[in-house]
Each structure stands twice: as C-alpha cells, then as structure tokens.
N, CA, C, O and CB atoms as a CASP TS submission, in Angstrom:
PFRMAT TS
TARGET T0000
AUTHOR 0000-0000-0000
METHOD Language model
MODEL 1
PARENT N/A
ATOM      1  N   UNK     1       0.839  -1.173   0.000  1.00  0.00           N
ATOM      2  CA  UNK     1       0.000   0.000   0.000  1.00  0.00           C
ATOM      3  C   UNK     1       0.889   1.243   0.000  1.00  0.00           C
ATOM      4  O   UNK     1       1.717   1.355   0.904  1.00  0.00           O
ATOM      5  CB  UNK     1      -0.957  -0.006   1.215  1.00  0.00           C
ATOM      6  N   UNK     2       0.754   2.452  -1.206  1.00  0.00           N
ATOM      7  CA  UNK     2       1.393   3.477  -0.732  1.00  0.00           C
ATOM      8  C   UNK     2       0.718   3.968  -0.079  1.00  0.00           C
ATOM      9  O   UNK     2      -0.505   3.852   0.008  1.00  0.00           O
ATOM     10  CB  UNK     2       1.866   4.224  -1.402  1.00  0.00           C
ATOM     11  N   UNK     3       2.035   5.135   0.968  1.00  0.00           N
ATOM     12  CA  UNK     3       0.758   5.930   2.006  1.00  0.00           C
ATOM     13  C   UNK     3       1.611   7.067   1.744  1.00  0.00           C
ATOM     14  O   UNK     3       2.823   7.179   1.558  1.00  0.00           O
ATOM     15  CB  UNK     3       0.380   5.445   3.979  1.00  0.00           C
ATOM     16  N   UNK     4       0.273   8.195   1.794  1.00  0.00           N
ATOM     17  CA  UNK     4       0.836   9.462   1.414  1.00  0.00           C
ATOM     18  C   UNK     4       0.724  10.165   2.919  1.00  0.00           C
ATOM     19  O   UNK     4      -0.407  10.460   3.307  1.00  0.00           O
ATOM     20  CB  UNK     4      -0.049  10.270   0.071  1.00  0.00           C
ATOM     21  N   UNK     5       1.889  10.447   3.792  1.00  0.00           N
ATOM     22  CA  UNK     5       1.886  10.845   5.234  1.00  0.00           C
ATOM     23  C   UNK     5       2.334  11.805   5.300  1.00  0.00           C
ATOM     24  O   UNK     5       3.539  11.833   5.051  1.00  0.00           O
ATOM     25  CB  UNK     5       2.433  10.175   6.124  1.00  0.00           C
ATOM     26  N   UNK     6       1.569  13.280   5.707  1.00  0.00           N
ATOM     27  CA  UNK     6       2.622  14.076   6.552  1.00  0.00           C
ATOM     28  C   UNK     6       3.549  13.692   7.547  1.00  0.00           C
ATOM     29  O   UNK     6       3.433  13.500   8.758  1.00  0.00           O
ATOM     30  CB  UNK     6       2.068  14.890   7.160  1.00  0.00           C
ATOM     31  N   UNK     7       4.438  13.628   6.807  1.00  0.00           N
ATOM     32  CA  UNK     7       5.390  13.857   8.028  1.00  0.00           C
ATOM     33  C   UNK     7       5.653  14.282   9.417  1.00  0.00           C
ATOM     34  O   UNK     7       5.921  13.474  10.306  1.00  0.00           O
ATOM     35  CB  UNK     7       5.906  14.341   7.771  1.00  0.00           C
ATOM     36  N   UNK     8       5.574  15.561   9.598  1.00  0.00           N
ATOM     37  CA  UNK     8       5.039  16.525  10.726  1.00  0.00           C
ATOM     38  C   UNK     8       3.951  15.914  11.556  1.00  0.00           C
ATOM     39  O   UNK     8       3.994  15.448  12.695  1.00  0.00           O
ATOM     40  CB  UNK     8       4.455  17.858  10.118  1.00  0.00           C
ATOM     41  N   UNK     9       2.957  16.034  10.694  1.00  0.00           N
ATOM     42  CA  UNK     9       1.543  15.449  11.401  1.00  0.00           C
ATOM     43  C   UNK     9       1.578  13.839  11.856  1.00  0.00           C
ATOM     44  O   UNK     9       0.849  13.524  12.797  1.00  0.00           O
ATOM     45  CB  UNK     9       0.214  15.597  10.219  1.00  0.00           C
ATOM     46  N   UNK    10       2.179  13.089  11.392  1.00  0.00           N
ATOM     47  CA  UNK    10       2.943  11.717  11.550  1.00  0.00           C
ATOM     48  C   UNK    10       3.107  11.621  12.741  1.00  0.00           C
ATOM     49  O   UNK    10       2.293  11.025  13.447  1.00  0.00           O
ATOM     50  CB  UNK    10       4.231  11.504  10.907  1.00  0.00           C
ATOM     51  N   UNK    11       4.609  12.405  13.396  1.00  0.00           N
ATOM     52  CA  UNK    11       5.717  12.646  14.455  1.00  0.00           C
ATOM     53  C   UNK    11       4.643  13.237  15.641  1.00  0.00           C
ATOM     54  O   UNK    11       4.709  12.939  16.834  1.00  0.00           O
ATOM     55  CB  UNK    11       7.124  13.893  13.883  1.00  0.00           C
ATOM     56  N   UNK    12       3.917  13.895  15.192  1.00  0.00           N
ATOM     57  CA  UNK    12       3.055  14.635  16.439  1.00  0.00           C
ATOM     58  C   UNK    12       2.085  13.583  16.737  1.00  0.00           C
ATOM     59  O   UNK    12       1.643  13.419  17.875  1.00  0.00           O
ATOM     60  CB  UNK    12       2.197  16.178  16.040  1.00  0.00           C
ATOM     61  N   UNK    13       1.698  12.765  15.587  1.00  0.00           N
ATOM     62  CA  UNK    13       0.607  11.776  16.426  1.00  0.00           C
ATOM     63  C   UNK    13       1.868  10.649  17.253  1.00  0.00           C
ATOM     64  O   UNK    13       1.646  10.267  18.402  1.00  0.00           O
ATOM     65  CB  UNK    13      -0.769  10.680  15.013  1.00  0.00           C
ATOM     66  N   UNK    14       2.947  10.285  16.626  1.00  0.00           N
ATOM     67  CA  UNK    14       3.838   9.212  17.107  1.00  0.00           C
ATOM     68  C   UNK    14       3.883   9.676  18.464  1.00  0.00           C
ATOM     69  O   UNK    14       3.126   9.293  19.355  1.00  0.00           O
ATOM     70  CB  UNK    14       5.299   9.043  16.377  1.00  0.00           C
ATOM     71  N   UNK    15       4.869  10.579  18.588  1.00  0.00           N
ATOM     72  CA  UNK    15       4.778  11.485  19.984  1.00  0.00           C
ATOM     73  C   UNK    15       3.700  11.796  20.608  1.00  0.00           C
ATOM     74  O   UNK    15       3.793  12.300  21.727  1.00  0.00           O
ATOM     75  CB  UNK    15       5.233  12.675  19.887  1.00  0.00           C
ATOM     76  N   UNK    16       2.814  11.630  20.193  1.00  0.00           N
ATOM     77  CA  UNK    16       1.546  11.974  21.526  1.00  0.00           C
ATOM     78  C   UNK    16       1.257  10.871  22.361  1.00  0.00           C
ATOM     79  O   UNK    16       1.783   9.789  22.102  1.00  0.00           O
ATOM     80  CB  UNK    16      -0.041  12.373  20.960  1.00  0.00           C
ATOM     81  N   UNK    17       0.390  11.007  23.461  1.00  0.00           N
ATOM     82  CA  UNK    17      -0.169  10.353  23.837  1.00  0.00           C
ATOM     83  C   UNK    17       0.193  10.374  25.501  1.00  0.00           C
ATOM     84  O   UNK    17       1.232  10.960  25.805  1.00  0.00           O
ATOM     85  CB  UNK    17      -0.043   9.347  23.020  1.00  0.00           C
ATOM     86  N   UNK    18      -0.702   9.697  26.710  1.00  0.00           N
ATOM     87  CA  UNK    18      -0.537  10.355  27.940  1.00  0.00           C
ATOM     88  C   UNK    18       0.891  10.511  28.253  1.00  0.00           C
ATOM     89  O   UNK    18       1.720  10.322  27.363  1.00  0.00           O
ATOM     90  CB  UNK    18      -1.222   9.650  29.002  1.00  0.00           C
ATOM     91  N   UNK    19       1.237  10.830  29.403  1.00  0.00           N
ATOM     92  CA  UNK    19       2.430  11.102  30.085  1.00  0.00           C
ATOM     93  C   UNK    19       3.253   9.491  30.184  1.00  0.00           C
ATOM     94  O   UNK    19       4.434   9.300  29.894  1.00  0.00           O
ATOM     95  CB  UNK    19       2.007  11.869  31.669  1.00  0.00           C
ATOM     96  N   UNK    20       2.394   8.576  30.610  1.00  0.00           N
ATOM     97  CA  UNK    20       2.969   7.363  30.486  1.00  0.00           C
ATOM     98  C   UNK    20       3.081   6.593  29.312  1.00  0.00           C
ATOM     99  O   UNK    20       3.754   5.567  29.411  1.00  0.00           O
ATOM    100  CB  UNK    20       2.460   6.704  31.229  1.00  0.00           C
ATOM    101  N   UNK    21       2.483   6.904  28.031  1.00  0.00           N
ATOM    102  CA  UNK    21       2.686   6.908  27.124  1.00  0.00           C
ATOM    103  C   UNK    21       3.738   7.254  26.541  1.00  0.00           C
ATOM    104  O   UNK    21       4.167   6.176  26.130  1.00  0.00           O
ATOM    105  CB  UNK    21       2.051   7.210  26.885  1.00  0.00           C
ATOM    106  N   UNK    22       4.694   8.304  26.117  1.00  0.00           N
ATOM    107  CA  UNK    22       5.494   9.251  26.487  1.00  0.00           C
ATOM    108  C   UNK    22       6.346   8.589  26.319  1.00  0.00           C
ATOM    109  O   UNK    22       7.003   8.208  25.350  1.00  0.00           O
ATOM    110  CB  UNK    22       5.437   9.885  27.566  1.00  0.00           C
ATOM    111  N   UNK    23       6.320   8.257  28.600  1.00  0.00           N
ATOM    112  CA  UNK    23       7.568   7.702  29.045  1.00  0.00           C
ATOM    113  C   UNK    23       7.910   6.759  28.346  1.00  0.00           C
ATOM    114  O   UNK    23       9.069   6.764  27.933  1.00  0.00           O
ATOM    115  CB  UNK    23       7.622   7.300  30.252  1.00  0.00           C
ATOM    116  N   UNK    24       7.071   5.716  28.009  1.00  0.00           N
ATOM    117  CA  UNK    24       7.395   3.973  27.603  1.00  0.00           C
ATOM    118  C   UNK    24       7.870   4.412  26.257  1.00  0.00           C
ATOM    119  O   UNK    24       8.493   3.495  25.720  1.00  0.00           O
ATOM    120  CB  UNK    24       5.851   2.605  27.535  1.00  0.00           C
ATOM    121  N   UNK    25       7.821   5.159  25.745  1.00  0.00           N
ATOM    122  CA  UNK    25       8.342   5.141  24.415  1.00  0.00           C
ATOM    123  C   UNK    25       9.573   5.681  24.500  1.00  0.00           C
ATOM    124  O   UNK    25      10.532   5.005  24.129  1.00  0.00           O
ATOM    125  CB  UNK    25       7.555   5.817  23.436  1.00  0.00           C
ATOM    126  N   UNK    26       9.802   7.265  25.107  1.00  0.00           N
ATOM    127  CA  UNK    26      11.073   7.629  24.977  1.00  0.00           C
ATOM    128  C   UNK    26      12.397   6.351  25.811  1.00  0.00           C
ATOM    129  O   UNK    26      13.624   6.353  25.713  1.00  0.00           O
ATOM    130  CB  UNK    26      10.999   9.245  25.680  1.00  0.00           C
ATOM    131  N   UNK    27      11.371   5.299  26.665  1.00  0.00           N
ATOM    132  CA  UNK    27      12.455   4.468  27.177  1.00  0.00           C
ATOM    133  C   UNK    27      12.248   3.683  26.217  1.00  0.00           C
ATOM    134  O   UNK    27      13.416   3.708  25.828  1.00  0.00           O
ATOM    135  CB  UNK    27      12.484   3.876  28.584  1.00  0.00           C
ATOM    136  N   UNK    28      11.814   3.087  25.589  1.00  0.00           N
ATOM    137  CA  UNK    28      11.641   2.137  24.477  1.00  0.00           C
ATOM    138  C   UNK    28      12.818   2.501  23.473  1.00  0.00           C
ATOM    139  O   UNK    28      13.457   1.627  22.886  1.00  0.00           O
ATOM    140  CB  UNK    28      10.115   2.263  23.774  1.00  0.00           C
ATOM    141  N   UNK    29      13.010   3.622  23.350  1.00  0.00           N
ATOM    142  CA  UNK    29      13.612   4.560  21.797  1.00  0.00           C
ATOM    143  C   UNK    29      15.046   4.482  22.736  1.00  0.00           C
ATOM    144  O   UNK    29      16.067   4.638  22.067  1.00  0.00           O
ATOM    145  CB  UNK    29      12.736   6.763  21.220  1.00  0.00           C
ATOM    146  N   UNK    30      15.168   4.348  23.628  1.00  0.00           N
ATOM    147  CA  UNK    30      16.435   4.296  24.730  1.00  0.00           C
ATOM    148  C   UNK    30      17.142   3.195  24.839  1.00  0.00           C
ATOM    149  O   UNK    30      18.367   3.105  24.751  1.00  0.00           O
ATOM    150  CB  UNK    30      16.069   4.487  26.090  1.00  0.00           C
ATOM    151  N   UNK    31      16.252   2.213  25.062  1.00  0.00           N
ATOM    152  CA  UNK    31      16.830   0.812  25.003  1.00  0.00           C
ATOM    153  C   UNK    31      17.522   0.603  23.701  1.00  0.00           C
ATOM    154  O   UNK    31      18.739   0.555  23.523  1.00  0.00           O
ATOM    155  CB  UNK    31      15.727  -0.285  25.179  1.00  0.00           C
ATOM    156  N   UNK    32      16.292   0.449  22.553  1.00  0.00           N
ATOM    157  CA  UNK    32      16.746   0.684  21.179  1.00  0.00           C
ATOM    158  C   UNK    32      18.140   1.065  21.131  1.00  0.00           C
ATOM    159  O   UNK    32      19.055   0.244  21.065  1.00  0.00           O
ATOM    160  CB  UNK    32      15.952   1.715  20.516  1.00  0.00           C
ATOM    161  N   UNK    33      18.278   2.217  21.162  1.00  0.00           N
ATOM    162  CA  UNK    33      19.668   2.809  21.107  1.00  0.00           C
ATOM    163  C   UNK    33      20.682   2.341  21.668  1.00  0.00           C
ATOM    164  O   UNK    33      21.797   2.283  21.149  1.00  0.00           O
ATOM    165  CB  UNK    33      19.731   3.885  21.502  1.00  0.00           C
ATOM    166  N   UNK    34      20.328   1.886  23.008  1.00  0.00           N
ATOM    167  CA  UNK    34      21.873   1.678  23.359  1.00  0.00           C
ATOM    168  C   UNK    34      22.447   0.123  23.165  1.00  0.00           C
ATOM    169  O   UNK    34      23.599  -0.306  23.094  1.00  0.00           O
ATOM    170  CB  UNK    34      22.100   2.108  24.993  1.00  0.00           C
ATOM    171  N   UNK    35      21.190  -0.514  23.111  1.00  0.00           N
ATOM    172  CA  UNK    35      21.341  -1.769  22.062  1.00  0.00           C
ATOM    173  C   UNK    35      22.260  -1.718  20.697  1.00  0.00           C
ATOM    174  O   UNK    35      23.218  -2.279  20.166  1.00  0.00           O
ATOM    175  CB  UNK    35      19.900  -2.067  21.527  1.00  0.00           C
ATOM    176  N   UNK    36      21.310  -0.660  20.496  1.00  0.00           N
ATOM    177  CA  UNK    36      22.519  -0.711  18.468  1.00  0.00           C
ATOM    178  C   UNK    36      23.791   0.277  19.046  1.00  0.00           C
ATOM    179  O   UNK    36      24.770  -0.106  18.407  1.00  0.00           O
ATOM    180  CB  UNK    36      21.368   0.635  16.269  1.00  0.00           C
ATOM    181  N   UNK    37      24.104   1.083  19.721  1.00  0.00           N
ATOM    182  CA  UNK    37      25.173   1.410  19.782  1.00  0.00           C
ATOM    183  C   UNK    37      25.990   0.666  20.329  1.00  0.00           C
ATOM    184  O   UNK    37      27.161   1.025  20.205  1.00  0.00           O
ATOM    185  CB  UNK    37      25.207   2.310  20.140  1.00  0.00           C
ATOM    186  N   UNK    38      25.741  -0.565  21.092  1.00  0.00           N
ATOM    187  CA  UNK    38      26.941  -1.430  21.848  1.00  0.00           C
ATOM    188  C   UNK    38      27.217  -2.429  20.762  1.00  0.00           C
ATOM    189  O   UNK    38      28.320  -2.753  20.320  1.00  0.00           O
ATOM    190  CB  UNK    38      26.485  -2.262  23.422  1.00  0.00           C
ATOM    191  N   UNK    39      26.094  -2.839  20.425  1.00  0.00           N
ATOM    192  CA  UNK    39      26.544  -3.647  19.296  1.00  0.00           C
ATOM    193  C   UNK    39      26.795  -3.299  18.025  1.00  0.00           C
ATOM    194  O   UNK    39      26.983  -4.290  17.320  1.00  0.00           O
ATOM    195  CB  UNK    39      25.837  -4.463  19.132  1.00  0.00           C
ATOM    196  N   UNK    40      26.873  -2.238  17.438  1.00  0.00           N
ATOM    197  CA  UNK    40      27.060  -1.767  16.215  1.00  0.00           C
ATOM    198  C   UNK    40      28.221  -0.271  16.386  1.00  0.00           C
ATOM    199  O   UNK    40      29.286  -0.025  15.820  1.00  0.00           O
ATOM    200  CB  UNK    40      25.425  -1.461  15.585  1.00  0.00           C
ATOM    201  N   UNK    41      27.425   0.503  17.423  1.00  0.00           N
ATOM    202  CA  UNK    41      28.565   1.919  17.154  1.00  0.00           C
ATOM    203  C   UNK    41      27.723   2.986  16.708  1.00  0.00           C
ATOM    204  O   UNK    41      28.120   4.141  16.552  1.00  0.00           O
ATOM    205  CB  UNK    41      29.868   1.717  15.837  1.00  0.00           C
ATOM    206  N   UNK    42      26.457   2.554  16.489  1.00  0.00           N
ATOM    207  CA  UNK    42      26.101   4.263  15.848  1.00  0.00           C
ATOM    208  C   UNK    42      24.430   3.661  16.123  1.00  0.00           C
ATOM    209  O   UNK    42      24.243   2.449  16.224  1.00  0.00           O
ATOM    210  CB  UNK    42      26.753   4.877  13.545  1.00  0.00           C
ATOM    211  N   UNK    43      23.297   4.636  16.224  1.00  0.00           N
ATOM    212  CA  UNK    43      22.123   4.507  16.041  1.00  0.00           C
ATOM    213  C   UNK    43      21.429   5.955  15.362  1.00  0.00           C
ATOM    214  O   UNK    43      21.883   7.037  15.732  1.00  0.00           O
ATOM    215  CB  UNK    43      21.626   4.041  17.349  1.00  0.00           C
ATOM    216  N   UNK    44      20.587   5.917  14.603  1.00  0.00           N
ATOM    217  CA  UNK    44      19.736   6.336  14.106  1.00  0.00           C
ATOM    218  C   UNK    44      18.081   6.087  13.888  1.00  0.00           C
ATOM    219  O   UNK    44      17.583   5.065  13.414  1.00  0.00           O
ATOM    220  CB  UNK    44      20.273   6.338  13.414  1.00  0.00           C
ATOM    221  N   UNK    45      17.497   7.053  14.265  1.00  0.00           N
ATOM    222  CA  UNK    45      16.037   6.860  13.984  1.00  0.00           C
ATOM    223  C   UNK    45      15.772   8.100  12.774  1.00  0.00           C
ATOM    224  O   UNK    45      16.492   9.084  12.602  1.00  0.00           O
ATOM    225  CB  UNK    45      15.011   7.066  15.563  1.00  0.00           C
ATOM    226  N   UNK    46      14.502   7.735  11.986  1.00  0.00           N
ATOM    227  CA  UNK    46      14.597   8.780  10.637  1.00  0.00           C
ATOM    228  C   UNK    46      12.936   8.239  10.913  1.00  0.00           C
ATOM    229  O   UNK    46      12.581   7.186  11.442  1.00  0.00           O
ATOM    230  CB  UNK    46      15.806   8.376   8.739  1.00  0.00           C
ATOM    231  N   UNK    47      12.177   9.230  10.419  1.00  0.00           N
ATOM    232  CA  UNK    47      10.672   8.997  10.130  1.00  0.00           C
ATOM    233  C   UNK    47      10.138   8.297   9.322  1.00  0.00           C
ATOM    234  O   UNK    47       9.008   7.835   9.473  1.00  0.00           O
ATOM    235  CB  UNK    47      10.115   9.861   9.862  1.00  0.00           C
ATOM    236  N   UNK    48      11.082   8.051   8.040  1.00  0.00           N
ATOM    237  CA  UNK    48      10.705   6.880   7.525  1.00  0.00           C
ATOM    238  C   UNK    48      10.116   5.766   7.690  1.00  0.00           C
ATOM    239  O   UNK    48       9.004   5.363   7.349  1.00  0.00           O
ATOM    240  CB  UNK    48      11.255   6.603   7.301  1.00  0.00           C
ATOM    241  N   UNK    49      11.167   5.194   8.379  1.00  0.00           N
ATOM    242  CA  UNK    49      11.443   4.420   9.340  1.00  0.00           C
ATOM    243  C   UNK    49      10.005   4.139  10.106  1.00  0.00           C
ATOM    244  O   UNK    49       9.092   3.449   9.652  1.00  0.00           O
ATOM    245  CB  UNK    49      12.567   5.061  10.165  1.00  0.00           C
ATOM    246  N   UNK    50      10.013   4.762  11.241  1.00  0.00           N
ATOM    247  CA  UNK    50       8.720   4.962  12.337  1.00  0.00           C
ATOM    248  C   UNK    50       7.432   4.354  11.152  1.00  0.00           C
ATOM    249  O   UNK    50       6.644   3.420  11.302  1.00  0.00           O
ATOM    250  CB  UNK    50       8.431   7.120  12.992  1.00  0.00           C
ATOM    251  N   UNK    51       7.613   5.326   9.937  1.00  0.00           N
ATOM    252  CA  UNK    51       5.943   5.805   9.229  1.00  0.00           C
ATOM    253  C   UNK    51       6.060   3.903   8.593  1.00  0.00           C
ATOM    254  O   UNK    51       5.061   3.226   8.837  1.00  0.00           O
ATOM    255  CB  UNK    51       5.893   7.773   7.354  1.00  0.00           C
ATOM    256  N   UNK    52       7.282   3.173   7.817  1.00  0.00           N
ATOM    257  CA  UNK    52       7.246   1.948   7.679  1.00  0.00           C
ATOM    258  C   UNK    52       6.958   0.714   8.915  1.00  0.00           C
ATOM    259  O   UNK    52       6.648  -0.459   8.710  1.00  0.00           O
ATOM    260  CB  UNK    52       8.362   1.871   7.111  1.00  0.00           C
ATOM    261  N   UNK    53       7.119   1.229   9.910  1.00  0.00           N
ATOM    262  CA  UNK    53       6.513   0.255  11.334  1.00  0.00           C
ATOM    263  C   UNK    53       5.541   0.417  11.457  1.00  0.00           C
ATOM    264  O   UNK    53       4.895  -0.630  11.478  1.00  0.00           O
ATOM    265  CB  UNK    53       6.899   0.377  12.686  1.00  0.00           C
ATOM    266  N   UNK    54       4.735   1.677  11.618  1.00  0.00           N
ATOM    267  CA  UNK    54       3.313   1.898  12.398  1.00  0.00           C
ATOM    268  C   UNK    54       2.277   2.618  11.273  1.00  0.00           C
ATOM    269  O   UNK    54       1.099   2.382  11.537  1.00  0.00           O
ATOM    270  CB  UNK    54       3.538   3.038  13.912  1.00  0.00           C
ATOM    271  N   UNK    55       2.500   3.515   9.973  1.00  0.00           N
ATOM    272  CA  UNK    55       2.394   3.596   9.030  1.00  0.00           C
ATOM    273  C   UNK    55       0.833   3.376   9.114  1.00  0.00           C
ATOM    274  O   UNK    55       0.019   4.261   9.378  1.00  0.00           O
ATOM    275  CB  UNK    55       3.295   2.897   8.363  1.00  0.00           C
ATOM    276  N   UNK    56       0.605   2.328   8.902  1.00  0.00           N
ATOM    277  CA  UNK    56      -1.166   1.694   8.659  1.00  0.00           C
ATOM    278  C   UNK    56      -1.995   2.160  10.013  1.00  0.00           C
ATOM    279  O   UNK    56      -3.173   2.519  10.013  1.00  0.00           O
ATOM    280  CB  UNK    56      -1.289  -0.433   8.576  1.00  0.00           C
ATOM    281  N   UNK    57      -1.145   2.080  11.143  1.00  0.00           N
ATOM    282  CA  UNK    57      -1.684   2.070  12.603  1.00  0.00           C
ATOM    283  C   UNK    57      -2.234   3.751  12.274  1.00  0.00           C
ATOM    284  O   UNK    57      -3.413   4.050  12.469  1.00  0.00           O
ATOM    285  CB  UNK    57      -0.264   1.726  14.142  1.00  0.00           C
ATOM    286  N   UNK    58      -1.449   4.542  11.873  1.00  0.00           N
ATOM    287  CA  UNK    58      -1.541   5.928  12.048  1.00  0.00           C
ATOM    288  C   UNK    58      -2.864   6.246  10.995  1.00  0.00           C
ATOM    289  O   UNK    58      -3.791   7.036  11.172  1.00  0.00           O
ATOM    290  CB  UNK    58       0.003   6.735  11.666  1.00  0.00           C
ATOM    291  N   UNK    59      -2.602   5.345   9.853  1.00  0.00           N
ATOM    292  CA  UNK    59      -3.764   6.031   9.025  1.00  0.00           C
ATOM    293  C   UNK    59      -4.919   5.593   9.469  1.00  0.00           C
ATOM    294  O   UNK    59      -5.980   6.183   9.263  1.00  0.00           O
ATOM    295  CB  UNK    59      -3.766   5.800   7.557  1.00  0.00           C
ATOM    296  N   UNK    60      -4.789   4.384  10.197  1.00  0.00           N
ATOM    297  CA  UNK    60      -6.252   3.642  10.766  1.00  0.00           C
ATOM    298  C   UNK    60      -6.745   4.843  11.669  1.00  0.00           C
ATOM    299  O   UNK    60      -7.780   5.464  11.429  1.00  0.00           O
ATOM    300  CB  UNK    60      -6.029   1.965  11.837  1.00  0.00           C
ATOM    301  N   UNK    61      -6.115   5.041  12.463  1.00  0.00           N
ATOM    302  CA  UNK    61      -6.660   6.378  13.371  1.00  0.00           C
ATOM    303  C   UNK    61      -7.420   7.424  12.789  1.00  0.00           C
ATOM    304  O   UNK    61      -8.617   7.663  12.945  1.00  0.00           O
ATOM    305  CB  UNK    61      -5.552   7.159  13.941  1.00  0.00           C
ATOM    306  N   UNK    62      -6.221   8.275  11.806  1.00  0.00           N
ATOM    307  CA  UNK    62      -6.700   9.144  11.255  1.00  0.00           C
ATOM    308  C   UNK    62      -8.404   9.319  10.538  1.00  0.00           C
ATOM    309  O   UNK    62      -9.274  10.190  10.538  1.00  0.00           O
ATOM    310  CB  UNK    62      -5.744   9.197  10.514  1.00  0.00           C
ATOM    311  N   UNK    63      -8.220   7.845   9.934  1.00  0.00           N
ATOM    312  CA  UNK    63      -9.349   7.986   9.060  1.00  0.00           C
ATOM    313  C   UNK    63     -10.895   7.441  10.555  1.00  0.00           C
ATOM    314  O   UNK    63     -12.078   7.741  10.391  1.00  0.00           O
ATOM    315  CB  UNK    63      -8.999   6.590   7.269  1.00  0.00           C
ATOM    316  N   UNK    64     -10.506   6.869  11.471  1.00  0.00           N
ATOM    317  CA  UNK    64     -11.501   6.855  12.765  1.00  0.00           C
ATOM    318  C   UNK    64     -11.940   8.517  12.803  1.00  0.00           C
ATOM    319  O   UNK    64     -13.062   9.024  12.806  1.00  0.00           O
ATOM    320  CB  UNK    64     -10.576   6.258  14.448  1.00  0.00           C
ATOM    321  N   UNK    65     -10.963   8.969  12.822  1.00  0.00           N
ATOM    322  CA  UNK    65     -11.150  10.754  13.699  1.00  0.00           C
ATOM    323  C   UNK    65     -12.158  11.217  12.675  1.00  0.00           C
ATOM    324  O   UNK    65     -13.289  11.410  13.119  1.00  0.00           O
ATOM    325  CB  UNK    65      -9.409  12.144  13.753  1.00  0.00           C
ATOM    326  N   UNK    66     -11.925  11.469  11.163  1.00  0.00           N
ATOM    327  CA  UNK    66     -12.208  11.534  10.084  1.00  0.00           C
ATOM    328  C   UNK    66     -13.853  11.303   9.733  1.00  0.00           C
ATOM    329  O   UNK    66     -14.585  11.867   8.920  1.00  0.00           O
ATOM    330  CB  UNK    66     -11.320  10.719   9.559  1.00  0.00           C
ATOM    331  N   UNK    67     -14.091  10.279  10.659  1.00  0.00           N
ATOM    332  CA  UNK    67     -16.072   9.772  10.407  1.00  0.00           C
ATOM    333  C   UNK    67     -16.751  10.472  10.899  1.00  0.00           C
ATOM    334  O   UNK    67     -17.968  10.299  10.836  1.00  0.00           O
ATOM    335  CB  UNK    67     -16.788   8.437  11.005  1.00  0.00           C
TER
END
C-alpha cells in the first residue's frame, strides 16, 4: 500500500499520547539505542522508518477521527 503521510503530522501523532505513554516510548527509543550502539557503534532513527513500522496504525486512526 502506498501511504501518502505528513510527516510533521505523523511525528506529532507518534509522539503523543498520555504522560505514560510518552515515558514507555522515549524508554523504548532508549533501550533501542543503546542496544545498536553497543553492538554496532552508531544509532539512528529517521521517520521513515517509524511511518514503515506503524504507518497503517496511524492512518487507521486518522481515518476513525475523520467519520
């Protein structure tokens, strides 16, 4: 499926959500990292990325809000 995503609007829904929401992710995105940096040396996250993991999840929403 192509998906045509703002970007911007993407990152702000990725990033939202309660305070504990939030947390579990920015520790999630933490672990991540220091995982690939011990074992590899470098980490990167790019929106791409994110929009190819959750991608469908985001438009499913969108188009809920949308009815």
């Amino acid at each position: 499926m192509t998906m045509n995503i703002d970007k911007a609007d993407f990152l702000a829904w990725y990033f939202s959500g309660s305070d504990q929401e939030q947390y579990d992710l920015a520790f999630q995105i933490g672990q991540e990292a220091r995982e690939n940096l011990e074992e590899c040396g470098t980490f990167t996250i790019n929106v791409d990325d994110l929009i190819a993991m959750c991608g469908d999840l985001y438009l499913n929403e969108k188009q809920i809000k949308e009815i």
